[in-house]
Each structure stands twice: as structure tokens, then as C-alpha cells.
C-alpha positions in Angstrom: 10.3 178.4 276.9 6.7 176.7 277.2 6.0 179.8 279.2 7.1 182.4 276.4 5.4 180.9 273.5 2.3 181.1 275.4 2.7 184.9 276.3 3.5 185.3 272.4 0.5 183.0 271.6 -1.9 185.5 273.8 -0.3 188.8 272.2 -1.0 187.7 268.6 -4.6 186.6 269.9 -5.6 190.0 271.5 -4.0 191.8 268.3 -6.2 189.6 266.1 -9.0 190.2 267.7 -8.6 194.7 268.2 -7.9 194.4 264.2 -10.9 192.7 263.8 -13.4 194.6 266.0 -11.4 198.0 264.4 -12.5 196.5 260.5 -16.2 196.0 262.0 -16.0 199.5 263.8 -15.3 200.9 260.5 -17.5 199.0 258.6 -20.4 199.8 260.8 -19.7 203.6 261.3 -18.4 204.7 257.7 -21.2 203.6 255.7 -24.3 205.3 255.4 -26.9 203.6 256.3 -29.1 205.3 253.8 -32.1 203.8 251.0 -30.8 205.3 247.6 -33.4 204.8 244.6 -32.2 201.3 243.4 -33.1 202.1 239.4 -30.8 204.8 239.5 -27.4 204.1 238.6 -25.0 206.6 240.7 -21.6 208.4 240.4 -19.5 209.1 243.0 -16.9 211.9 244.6 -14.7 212.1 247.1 -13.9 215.1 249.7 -10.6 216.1 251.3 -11.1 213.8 254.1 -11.4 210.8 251.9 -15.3 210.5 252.2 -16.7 208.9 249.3 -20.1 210.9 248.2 -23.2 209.1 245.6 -23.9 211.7 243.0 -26.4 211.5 240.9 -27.4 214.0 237.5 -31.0 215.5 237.7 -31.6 217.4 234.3 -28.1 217.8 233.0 -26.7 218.8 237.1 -24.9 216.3 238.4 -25.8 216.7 242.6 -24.7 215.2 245.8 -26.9 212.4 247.0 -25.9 212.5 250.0 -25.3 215.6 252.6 -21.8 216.8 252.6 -19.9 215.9 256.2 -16.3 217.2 255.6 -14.4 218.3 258.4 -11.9 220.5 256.2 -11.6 222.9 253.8 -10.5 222.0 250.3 -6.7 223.4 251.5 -6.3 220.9 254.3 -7.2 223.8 257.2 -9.7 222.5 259.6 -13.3 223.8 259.9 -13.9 224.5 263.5 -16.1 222.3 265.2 -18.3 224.3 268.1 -19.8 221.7 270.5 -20.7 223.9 273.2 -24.5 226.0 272.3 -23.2 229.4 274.1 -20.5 229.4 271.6 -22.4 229.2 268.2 -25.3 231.7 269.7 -24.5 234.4 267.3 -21.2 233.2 265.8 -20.1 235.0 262.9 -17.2 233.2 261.5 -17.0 229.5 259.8 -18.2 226.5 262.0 -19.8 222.5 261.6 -21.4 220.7 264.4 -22.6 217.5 264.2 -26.2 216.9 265.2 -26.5 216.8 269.0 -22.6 216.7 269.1 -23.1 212.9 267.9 -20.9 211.7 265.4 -21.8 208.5 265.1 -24.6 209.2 262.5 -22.4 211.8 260.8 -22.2 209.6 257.4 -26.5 209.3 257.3 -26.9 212.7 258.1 -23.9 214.9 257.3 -22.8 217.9 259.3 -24.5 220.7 260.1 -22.7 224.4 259.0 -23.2 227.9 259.4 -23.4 229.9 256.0 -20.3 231.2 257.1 -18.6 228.0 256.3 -20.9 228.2 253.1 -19.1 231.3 251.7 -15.4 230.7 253.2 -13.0 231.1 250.5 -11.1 228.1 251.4 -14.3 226.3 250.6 -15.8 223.3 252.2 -16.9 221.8 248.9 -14.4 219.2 247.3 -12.9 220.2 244.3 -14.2 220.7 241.0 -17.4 221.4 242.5 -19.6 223.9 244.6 -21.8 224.7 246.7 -25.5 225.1 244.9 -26.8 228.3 244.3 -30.1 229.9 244.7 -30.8 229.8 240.8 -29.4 226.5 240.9 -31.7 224.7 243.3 -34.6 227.0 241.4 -33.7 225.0 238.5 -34.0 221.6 240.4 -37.4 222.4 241.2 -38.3 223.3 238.1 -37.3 220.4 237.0 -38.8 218.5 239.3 -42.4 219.5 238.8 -42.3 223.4 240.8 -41.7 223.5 244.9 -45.1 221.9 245.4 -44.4 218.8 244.3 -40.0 218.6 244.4 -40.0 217.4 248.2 -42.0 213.9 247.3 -39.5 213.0 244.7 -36.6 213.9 246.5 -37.1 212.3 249.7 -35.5 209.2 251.0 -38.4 206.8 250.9 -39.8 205.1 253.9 -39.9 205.6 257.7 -36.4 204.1 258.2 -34.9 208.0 259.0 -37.9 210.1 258.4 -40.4 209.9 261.5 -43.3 209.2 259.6 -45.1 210.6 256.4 -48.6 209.9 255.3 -47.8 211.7 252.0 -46.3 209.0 249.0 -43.0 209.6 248.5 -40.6 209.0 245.3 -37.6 209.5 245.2 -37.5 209.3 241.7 -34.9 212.2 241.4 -32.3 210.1 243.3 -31.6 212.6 245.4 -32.4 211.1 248.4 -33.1 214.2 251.1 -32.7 212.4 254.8 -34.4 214.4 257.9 -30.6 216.0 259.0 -32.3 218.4 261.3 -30.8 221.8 262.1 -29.6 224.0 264.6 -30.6 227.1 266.1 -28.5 230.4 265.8 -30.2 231.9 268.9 -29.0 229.8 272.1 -27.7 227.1 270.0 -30.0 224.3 270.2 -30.4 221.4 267.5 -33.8 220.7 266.2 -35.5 218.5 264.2 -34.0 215.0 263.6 -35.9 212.7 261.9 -38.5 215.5 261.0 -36.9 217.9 258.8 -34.0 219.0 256.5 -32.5 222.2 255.2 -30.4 222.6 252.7 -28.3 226.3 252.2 -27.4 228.0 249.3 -24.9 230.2 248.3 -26.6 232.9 247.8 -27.1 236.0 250.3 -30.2 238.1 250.7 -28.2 240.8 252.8 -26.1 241.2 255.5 -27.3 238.5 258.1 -29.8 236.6 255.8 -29.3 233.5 252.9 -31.7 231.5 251.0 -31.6 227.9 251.6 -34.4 225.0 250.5 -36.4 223.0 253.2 -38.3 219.4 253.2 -40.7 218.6 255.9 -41.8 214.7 256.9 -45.3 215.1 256.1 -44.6 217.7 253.0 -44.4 217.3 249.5 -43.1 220.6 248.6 -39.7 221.6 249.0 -40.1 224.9 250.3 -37.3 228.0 249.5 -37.1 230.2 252.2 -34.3 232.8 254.0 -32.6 232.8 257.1 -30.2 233.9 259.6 -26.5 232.9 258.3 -26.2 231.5 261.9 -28.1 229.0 261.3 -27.0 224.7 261.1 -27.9 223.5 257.9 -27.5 220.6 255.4 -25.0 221.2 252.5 -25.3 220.1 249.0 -22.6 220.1 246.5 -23.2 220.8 242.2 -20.6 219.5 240.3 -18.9 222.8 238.2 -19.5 223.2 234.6 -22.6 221.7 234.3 
């Protein structure tokens, strides 16, 4: 009997402890580890797979704060995730990666996708809200002061993510751009962690080309530019009837 309780005794100790190290797992990996403006009071949405966004409203839009890392469209259908660089060279069809195939810092930086997944009627943005247009982020820098000067306020501030910058940085919109990197449509390789972010609209140029905004570490501008739909980008999500 002694012998029993004792085998019970260890079970119920090694259960304990895997609960416990699964709650600090969690805790460690789920939340972003990310410097939000503190004077801004923020709102928040939630995606398909239950991730829990900050939002904040810049001149009557109310935007993500934080890159959008959903795994699924808004109908439950998974986005396909391509790992290997020979097979998104030149994809054409829907796809995420995470940066360097590492998911661990998948809720500081988001995912990256290919404006494929942009346009996807199933839609990767959760509902009620969509992905920002080319007029739309126009408006934001507008707002913001023109390209020139958008990228300082928008910025996360400090060198906790971004690699350096000798340039002062805001934040003041609350927007809170983090250095996501991208990824290469040619041969597939990531790029740019810690240095740079870009952001994709909705909006085509052509055929093979969308707009999409970018943010350099030692920039202030935020700079619009157009680029092969292949591409890995950072997605931003504009809440609908603004």
C-alpha cells in the first residue's frame, strides 16, 4: 500500500510540475514582447486563431498596433505555411512564413505573407476589418506629418528590436512599427530582422506588382514603394467603416 501511495504521490508531482512549465511556456511565448506608447490608451481585436491584437485610432482609423500573425483565413481554412526557400521562389498562390522559419518570435514580429494571401477572398484579416489600402496608408501619412517624417512617429521606440537608430524616434502615433524583416521572392531568402519593416497594401499596380509602405532603422520617412507580389511582408489590418 505504502508502495502505491508513493507511485500516486510521484504522478501528481510530475503532472504539477508539466502544468506549470506549460502555463510559463505560454506565458513567455504568447505575449509580445513589444514597447507600446504608454500615454496611449489602446483597443483590442482578436483573429480567427484567438490572437488578441492592440489597436489603436490615428485620425478617425482605427489600425492594428501590432503586425497581424494569423495562421487562417477568416473561414477556418488554413493558409499554407512554405518553410522550404525553393518553394516560395516564384510562388503564385497564397502563403505565410515565419521569419527564418522561427516561430518563437511570431507574436513580436508577426508573419510574413505573400500578396497573394493579401488579396485571397477567404481573407486573412479578422472580421469586420481589412487589409489597408494604398489610399488608406496615404492618408496615415498625411496625417502623420507627409512620408518624410511618418516613420519617426510610428516606430517602436528604442534599440530593444530595432538594431540601432541615431534618428529620435516617437512613436507618438501608437502605432508601433517593429523591424519584421521580409523575405525575398527570388530564391527565397529572409532579410532584414531587426533592420527593417514592410508593410503591403491592398492595392495592385499590375499583374505582378503591389504597393506596400516601408520603415528603415536609421529613417524617419516611411517610404511608399511597389513590389513583386512574391514578396514576405508585414500585414496591417484597418478596422471597416471608418
Amino acid at each position: 500500500m505504502k508502495k502505491i501511495n508513493f507511485y500516486i504521490l510521484i504522478i501528481l508531482m510530475a503532472i504539477l510540475t508539466y502544468s506549470s512549465c506549460k502555463k510559463e511556456d505560454l506565458n513567455t511565448i504568447e505575449e509580445p514582447s513589444i514597447e507600446f506608447n504608454p500615454d496611449i490608451t489602446y483597443g483590442s481585436v482578436e483573429d480567427i486563431d484567438g490572437n488578441v491584437y492592440k489597436t489603436v485610432t490615428i485620425c478617425n482609423h482605427t489600425w492594428m498596433a501590432e503586425n497581424l500573425r494569423t495562421t487562417h483565413y477568416q473561414n477556418g481554412e488554413p493558409i499554407r505555411n512554405i518553410i522550404e526557400n525553393s518553394e516560395w521562389e516564384n510562388l503564385e498562390t497564397a502563403a505565410y512564413s515565419w521569419h527564418e522559419n522561427d516561430s518563437t518570435n511570431n507574436y513580436t514580429y508577426g508573419a510574413l505573407y505573400n500578396w497573394y494571401a493579401v488579396d485571397d477572398s477567404r481573407k486573412i484579416a479578422p472580421e469586420g476589418w481589412h487589409i489597408a489600402t494604398d489610399e488608406e496608408w496615404t492618408t496615415l501619412m498625411t496625417c502623420l506629418g507627409g512620408d518624410e517624417h511618418a516613420g519617426a512617429k510610428m516606430k517602436e521606440v528604442g534599440i530593444k528590436h530595432w538594431i540601432s537608430t541615431s534618428v529620435e524616434v516617437t512613436n507618438e502615433s501608437g502605432f508601433t512599427a517593429v523591424p519584421s524583416g521580409g523575405r525575398f521572392p527570388k530564391a527565397g531568402y529572409f532579410y532584414g530582422l531587426g533592420e527593417s519593416c514592410a508593410f503591403w497594401a491592398s492595392t495592385e499596380q499590375n499583374d505582378s506588382i503591389a504597393y506596400n509602405r516601408g520603415i528603415g532603422a536609421e529613417n524617419l520617412y516611411c517610404g511608399r514603394g511597389a513590389y513583386l507580389k512574391g514578396y514576405g511582408f508585414s500585414v496591417r489590418c484597418v478596422k471597416d467603416n471608418n
